[in-house]
N, C-alpha and C positions, 0 to 999 in steps of 0.2 A: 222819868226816862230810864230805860234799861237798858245797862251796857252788853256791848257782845261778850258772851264769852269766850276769850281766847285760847284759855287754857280746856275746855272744854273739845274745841276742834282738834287742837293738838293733841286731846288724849285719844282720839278716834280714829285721827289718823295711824298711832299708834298702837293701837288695840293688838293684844296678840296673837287672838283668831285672825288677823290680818295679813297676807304676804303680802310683797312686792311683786309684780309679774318679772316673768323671767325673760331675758332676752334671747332672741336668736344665739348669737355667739358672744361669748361670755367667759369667764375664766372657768366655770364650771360645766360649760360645753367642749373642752378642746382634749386631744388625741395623747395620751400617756406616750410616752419612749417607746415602750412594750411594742403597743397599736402599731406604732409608724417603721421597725423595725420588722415587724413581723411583713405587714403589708408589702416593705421595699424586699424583702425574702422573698415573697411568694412575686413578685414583677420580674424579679431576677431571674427564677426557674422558670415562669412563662417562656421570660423574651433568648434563653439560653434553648429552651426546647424548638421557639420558631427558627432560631438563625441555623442550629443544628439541622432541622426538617430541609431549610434551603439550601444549607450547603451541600447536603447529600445529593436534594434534586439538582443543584450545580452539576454536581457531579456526575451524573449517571445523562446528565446528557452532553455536558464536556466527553464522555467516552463513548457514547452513541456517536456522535460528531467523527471523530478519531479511528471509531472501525468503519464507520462509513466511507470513510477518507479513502483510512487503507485498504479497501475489499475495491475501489474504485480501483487506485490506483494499481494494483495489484491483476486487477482482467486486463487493465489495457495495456499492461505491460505483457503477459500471458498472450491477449489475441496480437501485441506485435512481434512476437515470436515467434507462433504458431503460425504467422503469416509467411515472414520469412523460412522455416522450416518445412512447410507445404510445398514450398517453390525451389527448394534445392535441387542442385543439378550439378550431373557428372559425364564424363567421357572420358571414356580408358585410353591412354595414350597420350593425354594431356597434363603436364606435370603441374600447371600453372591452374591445374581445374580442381579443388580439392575438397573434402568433408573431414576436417581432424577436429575431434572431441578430448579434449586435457582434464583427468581426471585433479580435482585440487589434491590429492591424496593428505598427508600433514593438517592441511588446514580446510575442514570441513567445510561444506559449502559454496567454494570458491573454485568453483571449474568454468571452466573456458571451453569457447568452439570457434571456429575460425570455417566457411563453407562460401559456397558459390550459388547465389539466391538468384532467383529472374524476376525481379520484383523493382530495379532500378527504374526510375521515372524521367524520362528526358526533359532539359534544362528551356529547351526550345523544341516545337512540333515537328521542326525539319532536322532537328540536329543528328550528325550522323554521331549516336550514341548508340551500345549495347545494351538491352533487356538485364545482361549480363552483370553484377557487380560483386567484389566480395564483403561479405558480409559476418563479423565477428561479435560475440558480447562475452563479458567477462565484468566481474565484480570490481569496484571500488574499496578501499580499506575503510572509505568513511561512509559506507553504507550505499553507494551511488552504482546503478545498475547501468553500465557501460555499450551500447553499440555504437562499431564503426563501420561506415561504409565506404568500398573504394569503387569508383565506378569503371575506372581505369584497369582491366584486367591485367600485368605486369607477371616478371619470374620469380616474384617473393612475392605470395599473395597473404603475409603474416604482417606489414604494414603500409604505413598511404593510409591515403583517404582522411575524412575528419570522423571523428568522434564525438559524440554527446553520448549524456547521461538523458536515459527515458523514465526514471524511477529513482525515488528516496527511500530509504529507510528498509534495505533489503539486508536482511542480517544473512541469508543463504542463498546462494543459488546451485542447486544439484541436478544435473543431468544423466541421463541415462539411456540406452540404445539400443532398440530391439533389433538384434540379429538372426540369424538361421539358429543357433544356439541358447537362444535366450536375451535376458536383458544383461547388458556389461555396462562399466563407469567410464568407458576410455572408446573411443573410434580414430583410425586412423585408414584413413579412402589410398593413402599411397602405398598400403601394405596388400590388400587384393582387388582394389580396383572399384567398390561396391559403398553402396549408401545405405547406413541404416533403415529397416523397412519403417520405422515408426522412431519418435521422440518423446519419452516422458521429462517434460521439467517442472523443478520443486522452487518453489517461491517461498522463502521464512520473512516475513516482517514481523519486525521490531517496534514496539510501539511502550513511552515511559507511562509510568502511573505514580504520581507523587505519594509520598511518605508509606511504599512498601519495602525500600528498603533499608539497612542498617542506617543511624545516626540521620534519619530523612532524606536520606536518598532516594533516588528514583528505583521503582521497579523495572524490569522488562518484562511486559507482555509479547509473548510470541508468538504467532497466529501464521498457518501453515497454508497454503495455495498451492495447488498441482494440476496440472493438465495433458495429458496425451497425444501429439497430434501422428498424424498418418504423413510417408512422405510416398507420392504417386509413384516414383523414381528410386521407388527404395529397391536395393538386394544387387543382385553383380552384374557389372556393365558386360554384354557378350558382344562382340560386332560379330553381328549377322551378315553372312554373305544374300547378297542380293540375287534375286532367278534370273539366270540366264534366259530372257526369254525364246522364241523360236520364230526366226524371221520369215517374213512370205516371201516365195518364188520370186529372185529378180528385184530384190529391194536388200539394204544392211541397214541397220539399226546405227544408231551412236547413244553408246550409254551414258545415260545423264548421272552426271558428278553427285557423288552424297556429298552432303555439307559438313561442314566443320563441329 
């Protein structure tokens, strides 16, 4: 009977032409310091260039947003202007009837008008109200573009009435008044009686932009609106005498009253 050889197997299994197979992961599979340092560098500049890319696109339409705002806001402030300034009205001999335009002089931007618009809307269909109201705008210190209306014609037509703000963020308001002479900063309707023929006004809005200025502060962006409007009613109030006309044989006329 032949015994096995044991030592036999064992030397075969250990043969030196012999490896072990290798495992998946294993101590001589795994990532050096180096490897996993460099890798987490090169993650870091990806994910630093994506957030950068987004923030920019943030940006550029946070300010797309913001002039669109203000280019809105900025016409319909302009067409409620140009509305009441089309409809201005005068009559010489009326002290309470007036068109005075206040240059800001000092402090740029900041002029005032104070005028008599036919643009008032009755409160009821039958209400015995005037067409008639006065009509003034003037700048805010906190940037708030001021009309008041009085619909109440009175002998101090400089206040009354309520007032709102039609517009934010108006860093200037400039006017100016085409006369027989040209364009001037200043009108006053009680000195010959007469309405500018035309109105140019200057709109500045103001709008911030983060980290242009010093220590991150805000910038201002300033972005400029202008418009010209026409007034029908414009140049010197004359009162024209009316044609006497010539009666037929055997009849008199009765002259009909001119109104107010």
């Amino acid at each position: 009977m032949t015994r096995p050889d044991a030592g036999g197997a064992a030397r075969a299994r250990c043969a030196p032409g012999r490896r072990r197979p290798r495992l998946p992961f294993g101590p001589s599979s795994g990532f050096t310091i180096a490897e996993v340092l460099v890798a987490i560098l090169i993650t870091s500049i990806v994910a630093g260039v994506i957030y950068a890319s987004y923030r920019g696109a943030l940006r550029i339409i946070y300010a797309s947003q913001e002039d669109m705002e203000q280019t809105t806001m900025a016409r319909l402030m302009l067409d409620r202007i140009s509305g009441d300034f089309s409809c201005a009205f005068l009559r010489g001999g009326k002290e309470y009837l007036v068109f005075v335009g206040d240059d800001g002089g000092d402090a740029p931007g900041a002029d005032s008008v104070t005028f008599i618009a036919a643009t008032h809307l009755r409160s009821e269909r039958d209400a015995r109200e005037s067409v008639l109201s006065e009509v003034a705008y003037s700048l805010d210190p906190e940037g708030y573009l001021l009309r008041r209306e009085d619909p109440s014609l009175d002998e101090d037509p400089f206040s009354g009435g309520e007032t709102r703000a039609i517009g934010e963020g108006v860093a200037g308001f400039d006017l100016e008044y085409l006369g027989d002479g040209g364009w001037v900063a200043s009108w006053d309707s009680r000195v010959d009686d007469s309405l500018p023929r035309a109105v140019r006004v200057t709109l500045t809005m103001a709008t911030g932009r983060e980290g242009g200025g010093e220590a991150g502060e805000e910038a201002v962006r300033l972005s400029t609106f202008r418009t010209e409007t026409s007034i029908p009613l414009g140049g010197s109030w004359e009162e024209e005498e009316e044609p006497t006309p010539t009666p037929a044989p055997g009849t008199t006329l009765t002259p009909t009253p001119r109104p107010d």
